[in-house]
C-alpha positions in Angstrom: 0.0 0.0 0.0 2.8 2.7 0.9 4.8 1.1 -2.3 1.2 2.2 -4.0 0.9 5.6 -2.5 4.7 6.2 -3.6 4.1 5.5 -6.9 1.2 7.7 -7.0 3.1 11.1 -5.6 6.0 10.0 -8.6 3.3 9.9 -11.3 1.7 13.0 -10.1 5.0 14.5 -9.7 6.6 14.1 -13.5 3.2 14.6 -14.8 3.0 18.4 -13.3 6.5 18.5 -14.2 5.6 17.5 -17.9 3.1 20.4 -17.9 6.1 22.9 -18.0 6.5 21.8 -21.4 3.4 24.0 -22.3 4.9 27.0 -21.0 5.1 28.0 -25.0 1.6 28.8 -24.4 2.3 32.5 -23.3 3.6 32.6 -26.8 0.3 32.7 -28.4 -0.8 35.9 -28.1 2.1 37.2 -30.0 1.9 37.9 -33.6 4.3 35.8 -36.1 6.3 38.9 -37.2 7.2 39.7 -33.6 7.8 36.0 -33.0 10.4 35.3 -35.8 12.1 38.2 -34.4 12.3 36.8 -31.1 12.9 33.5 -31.7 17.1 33.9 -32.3 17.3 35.0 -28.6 15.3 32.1 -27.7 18.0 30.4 -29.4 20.7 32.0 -27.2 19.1 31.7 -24.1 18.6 28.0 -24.9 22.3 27.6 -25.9 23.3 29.6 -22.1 20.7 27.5 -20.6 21.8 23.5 -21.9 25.6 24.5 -21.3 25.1 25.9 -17.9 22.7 22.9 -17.5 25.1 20.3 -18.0 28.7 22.0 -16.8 26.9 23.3 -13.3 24.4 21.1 -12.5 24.6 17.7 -14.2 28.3 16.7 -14.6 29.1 18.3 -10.9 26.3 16.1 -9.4 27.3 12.9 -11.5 30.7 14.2 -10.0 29.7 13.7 -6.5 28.3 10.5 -7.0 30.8 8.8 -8.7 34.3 10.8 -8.6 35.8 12.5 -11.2 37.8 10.1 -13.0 37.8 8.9 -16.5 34.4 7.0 -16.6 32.9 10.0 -15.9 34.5 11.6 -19.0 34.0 9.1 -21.2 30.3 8.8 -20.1 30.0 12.5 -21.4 32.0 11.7 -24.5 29.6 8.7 -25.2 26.6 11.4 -25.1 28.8 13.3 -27.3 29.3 10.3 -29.9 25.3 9.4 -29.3 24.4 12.9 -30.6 26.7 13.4 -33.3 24.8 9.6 -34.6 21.7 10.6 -34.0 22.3 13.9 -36.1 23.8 12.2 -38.7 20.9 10.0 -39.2 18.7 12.9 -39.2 20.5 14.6 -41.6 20.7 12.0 -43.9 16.9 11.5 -43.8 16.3 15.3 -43.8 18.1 15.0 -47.3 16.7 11.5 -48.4 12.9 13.2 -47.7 14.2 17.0 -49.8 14.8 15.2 -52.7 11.8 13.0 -52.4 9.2 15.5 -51.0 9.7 19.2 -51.6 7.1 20.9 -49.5 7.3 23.2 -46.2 6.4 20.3 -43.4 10.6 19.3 -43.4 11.9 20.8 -40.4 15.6 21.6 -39.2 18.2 19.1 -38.0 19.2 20.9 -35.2 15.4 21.1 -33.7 15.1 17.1 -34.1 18.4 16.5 -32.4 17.2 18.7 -29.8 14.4 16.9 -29.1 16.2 13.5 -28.8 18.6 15.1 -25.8 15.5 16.3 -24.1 13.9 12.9 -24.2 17.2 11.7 -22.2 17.0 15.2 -19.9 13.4 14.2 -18.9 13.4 10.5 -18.6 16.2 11.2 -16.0 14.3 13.7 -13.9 11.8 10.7 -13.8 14.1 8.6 -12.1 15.5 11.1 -9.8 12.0 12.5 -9.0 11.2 8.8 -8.1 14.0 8.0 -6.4 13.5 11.0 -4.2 9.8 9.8 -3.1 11.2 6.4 -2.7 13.2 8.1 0.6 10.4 9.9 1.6 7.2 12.1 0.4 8.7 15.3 2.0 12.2 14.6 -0.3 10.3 14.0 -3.4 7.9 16.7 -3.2 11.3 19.1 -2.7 12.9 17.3 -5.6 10.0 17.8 -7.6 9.6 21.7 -7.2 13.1 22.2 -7.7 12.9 20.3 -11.1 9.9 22.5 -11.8 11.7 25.9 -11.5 15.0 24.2 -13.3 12.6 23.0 -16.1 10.8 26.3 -17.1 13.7 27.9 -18.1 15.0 25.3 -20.3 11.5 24.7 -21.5 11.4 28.0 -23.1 14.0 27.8 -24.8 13.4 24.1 -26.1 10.0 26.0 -27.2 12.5 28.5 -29.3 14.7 26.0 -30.5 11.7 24.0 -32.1 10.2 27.1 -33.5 12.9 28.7 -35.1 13.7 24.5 -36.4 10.2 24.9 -38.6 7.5 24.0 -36.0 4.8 25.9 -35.5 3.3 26.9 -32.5 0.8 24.0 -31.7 3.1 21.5 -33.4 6.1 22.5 -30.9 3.6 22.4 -27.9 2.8 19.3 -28.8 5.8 17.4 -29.5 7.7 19.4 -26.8 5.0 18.1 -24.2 4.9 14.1 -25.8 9.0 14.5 -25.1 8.5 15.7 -21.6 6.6 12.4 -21.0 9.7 10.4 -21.2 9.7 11.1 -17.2 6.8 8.7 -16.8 9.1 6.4 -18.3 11.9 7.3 -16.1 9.6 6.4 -13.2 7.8 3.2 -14.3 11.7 1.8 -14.8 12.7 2.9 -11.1 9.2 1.2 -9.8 9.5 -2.1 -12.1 13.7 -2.6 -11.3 13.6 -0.9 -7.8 15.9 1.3 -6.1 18.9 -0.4 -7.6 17.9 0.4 -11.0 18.4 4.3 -10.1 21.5 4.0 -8.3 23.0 3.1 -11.6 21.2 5.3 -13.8 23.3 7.7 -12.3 25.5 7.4 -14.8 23.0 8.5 -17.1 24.0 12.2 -15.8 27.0 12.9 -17.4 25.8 11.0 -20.4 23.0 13.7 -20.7 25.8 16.5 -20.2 27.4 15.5 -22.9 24.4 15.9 -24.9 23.7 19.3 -24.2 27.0 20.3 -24.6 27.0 18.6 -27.8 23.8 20.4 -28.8 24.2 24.0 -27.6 27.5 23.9 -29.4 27.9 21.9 -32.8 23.4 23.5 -33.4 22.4 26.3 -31.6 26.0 28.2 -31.3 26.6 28.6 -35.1 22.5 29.2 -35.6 23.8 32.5 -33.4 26.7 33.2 -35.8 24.7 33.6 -38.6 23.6 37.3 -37.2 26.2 39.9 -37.9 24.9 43.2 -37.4 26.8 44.0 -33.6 23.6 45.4 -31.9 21.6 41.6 -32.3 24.6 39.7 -31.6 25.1 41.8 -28.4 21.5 40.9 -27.4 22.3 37.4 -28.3 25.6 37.3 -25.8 23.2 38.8 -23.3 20.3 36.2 -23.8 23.1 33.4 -23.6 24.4 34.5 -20.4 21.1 35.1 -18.9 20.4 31.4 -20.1 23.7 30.5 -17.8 23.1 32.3 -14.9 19.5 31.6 -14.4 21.3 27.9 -14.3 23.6 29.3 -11.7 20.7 31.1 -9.8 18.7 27.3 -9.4 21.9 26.2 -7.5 20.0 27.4 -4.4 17.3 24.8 -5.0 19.6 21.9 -4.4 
């Protein structure tokens, strides 16, 4: 029964979690000419945002876990290697499906690989958000909010990232939310394999690191360089260190 009732506050958990996803709703209102022009510092501030994600918060607390020796690095080169497949085989179908189908539903590379390291981002906070109400309710309800507050950030700048890939507004909503459900995976794994199961997932940490870092700079990064003019790239710096330092500011929630 208290296995049940544990269950329960995890599922609730990574399901309000998941909601963040929708955060792109504010959006709405906006007109499309005001979006487009927004969308490159959405870019920036994503770019801040996964770098400071994975250099301050994930590969310090993989750190912790498991000391920093060479598995750890090589756990973050792997998510390196992953990514750089993964966007390969995108590519290679983005190209396959252009000279097969020439119409405007093709979307970018870069938003697609995006979407795969989020998949791995959120299926991870499903197993620490578990793991946390495994120890107790009180834990996992003050793992949960802090993955709330470290999620909307990098939720709006997924939302960006997707738009400014070819999405449109409903179509990124959607597929951003349907990616945030990974974490019910996450949980289900922790719940079927037990507590074991997420004592080695740790690893899974720096493996995710290394997929941001792979992300914000072989996508979003040369996406910013494309903007010349001195006054929109300084806007862009300022957007990418705001992206950073709103991941330095969450410290305080763990």
């Amino acid at each position: 029964m208290i296995v049940d009732s544990v269950f329960l506050y995890s599922l609730a958990g990574v399901i309000i979690v998941s909601l963040v996803s929708l955060i792109g709703l504010l959006t709405l209102p906006l007109d499309s000419k005001k979006m487009k022009d927004l969308l490159i510092y959405f870019v920036a501030f994503a770019a801040g945002a996964l770098l400071g994600d994975a250099l301050i918060h994930l590969l310090p607390e993989a750190v912790e876990e498991l000391g920093f020796g060479p598995e750890v690095s090589l756990a973050a080169l792997a998510g390196v290697v992953v990514m750089f497949i993964i966007e390969k085989v995108i590519h290679w179908r983005h190209v396959h499906t252009m000279d097969h189908r020439r119409d405007s539903h093709n979307h970018s590379p870069f938003a697609l690989t995006n979407l795969v390291g989020d998949f791995f981002h959120n299926f991870i906070d499903g197993i620490i958000i578990a793991a946390s109400f495994i120890v107790s309710i009180p834990v996992g309800i003050a793992t949960t909010l802090a993955v709330i507050f470290h999620e909307i950030p990098q939720e709006i700048g997924d939302f960006g990232v997707l738009l400014h890939g070819g999405f449109s507004k409903w179509d990124a909503l959607k597929v951003n939310f349907l990616t945030a459900l990974s974490a019910v995976a996450g949980v289900l794994l922790v719940f079927i394999f037990g507590s074991s199961f997420a004592s080695t997932s740790i690893w899974l940490l720096p493996f995710a690191a290394g997929n941001f870092i792979y992300i914000a700079g072989s996508d979003l990064i040369p996406e910013l360089h494309k903007e010349v003019k001195w006054k929109n790239s300084l806007m862009q710096l300022a957007c990418f260190v705001l992206g950073i330092l709103t991941m330095v500011a969450l410290l305080g929630l763990e």
